[in-house]
N, C-alpha and C positions, 0 to 999 in steps of 0.2 A: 418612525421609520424603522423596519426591520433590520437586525445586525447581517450584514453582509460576509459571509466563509469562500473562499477558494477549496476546493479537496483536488487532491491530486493521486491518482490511484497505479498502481500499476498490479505486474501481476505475474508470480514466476511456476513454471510448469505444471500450467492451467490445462493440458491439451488432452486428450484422454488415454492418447498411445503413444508417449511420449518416453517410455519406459523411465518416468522418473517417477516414483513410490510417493513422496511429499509434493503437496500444491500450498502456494500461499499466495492469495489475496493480502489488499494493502494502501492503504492511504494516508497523506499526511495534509494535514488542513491545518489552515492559519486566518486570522480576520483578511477580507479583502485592505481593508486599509494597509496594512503592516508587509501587503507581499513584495512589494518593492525594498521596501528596506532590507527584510530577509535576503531577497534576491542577490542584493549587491554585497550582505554580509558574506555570502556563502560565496561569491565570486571574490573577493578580499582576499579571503583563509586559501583559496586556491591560487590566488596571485603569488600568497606570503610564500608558498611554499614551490614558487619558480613555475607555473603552470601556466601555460597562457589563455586569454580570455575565452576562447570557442574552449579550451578544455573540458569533455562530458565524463562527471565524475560516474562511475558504473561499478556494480557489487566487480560483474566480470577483470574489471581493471585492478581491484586490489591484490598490490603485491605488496611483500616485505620493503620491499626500497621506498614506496609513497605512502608509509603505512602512515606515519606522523600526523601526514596531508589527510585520510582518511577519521584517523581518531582525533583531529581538530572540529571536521565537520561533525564526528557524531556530539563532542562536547557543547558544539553552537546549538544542537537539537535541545540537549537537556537542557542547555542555560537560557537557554530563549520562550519565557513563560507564554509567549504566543503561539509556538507550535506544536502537535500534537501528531500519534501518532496511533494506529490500529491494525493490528492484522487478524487476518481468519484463515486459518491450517487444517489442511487433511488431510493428517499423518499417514495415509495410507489408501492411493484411488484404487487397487486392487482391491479394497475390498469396496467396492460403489458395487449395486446390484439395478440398474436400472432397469432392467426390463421388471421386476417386481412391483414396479410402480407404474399403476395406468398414465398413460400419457407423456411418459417422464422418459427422455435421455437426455445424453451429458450436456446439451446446448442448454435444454429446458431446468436442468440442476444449476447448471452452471452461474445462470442469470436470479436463483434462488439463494446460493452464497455472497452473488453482490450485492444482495438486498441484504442477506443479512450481515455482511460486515460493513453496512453503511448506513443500518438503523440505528446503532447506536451512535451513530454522529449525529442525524438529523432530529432538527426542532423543529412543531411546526412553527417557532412565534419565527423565525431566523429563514433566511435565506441561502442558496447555495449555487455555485456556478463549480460545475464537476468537470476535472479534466483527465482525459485517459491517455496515455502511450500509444503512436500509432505503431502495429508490430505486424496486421498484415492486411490482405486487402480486403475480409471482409468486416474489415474494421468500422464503417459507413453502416453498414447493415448492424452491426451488433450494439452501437451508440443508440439508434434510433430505439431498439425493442428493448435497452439498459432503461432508455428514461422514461419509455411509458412501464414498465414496470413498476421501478419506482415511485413513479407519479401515482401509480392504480394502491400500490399498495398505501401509500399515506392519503388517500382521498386529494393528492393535488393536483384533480382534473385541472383549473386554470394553471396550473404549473406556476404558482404563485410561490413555492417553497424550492423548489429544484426548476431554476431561470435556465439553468444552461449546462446539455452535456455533451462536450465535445472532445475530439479528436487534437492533439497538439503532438510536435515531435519532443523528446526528453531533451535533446541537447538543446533546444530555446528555455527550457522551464529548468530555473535549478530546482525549485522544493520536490519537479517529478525526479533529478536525480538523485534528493537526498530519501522517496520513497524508494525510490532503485535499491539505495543501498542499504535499508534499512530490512526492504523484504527479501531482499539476498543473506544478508548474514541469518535472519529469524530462517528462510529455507536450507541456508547451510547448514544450520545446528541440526533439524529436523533429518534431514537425508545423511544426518551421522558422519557427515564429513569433519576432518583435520587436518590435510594435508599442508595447506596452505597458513603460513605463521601471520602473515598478514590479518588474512580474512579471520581466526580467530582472536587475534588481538581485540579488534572490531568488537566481536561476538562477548567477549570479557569485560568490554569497555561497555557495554550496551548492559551487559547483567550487572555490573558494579554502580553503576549512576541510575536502572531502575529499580534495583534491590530484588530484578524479579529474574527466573531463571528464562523463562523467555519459552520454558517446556510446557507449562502449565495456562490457562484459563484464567485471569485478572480478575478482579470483580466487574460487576458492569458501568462501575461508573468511573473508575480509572481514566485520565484523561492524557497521561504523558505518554505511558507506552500502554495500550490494551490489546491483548490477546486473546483470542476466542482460540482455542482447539477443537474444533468439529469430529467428531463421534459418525459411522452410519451409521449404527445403531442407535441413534439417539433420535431418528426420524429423520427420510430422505426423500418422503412421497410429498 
């Protein structure tokens, strides 16, 4: 029987005219077995810290006052050898040239960076059930052309390897809000922000426990924190 993974993706100033400079893609996956415990771990650390249970932990929410509450949950990420986590950044969508690419604009790019920030998860011996943030209504249409993608690109016509890709709200899924907040700090750092002492603590707490600056490219087999920094000049067609 194939091992069973949850991913949980989400995804911060992904939109093409959005006038925000950095995009990051992003997911945190864990054995299906193990999501429930996670779950309740990560509801615990939010209890300990006077929160009540609906509480949706979000990058957007980090202030200095719940910072504590925040650099608990990211501590549960490193210490918990079940979870796992990956982003893919585009330091810079001004410079995307799509019309230089037959056939290619940002919808058709778009679904070419979630392929590839989600190959390096996938095995074919393993299975996956993928869940994304619902953020707007043509959320139903972009699920559906995400997993035949996917599926075309690994040869899993019976969809034997990617079972399931759906739509969920963030405030039922904790591990989608511990991807929340994990691709909020990696896009704060990118978009040169510091204003906020909170959300850099975070950001310092996240380079001190993976030794990595969080600027750079990981190797590719990195499994805690991995990082892709995407290049357009490194091929966009």
């Amino acid at each position: 029987m194939s091992e069973i993974f949850n991913i949980y993706c989400d995804e911060s100033c992904h939109l093409e005219n959005d006038k925000q400079k950095a995009m990051v893609l992003g997911a945190v996956w864990c054995p299906l077995e193990k999501t429930r415990e996670i779950a309740v771990r990560l509801r615990e650390i939010k209890k300990k810290h006077g929160m009540p249970a609906p509480f949706e932990a979000k990058w957007v929410k980090v202030s200095p006052g719940k910072k504590e509450m925040y650099l608990d949950l990211i501590d549960y990420f490193f210490d918990d050898n079940d979870l796992h986590f990956r982003a893919l950044i585009v330091p810079d969508k001004t410079k995307l040239r799509h019309d230089s690419f037959p056939a290619q604009d940002h919808d058709t790019w778009y679904y070419k960076m979630y392929f590839d920030m989600l190959k390096v998860i996938l095995r074919p011996d393993a299975r996956y059930r993928i869940y994304l943030d619902i953020k707007d209504t043509r959320g139903a249409q972009k699920v559906v052309k995400l997993h035949d993608v996917l599926c075309n690109d690994m040869y899993d016509f019976s969809r034997q390897v990617i079972e399931r890709l759906q739509l969920v709200h963030s405030h039922e899924i904790e591990q989608l809000q511990l991807a929340d907040l994990l691709i909020g700090a990696v896009g704060y750092l990118h978009r040169g922000l510091h204003e906020n002492a909170g959300k850099m603590a975070i950001i310092q707490r996240m380079q001190k426990r993976s030794g990595y600056s969080l600027t750079k490219t990981t190797l590719l087999k990195e499994e805690k924190m991995n990082i892709f920094r995407w290049h357009a000049e490194e091929g966009q067609g």
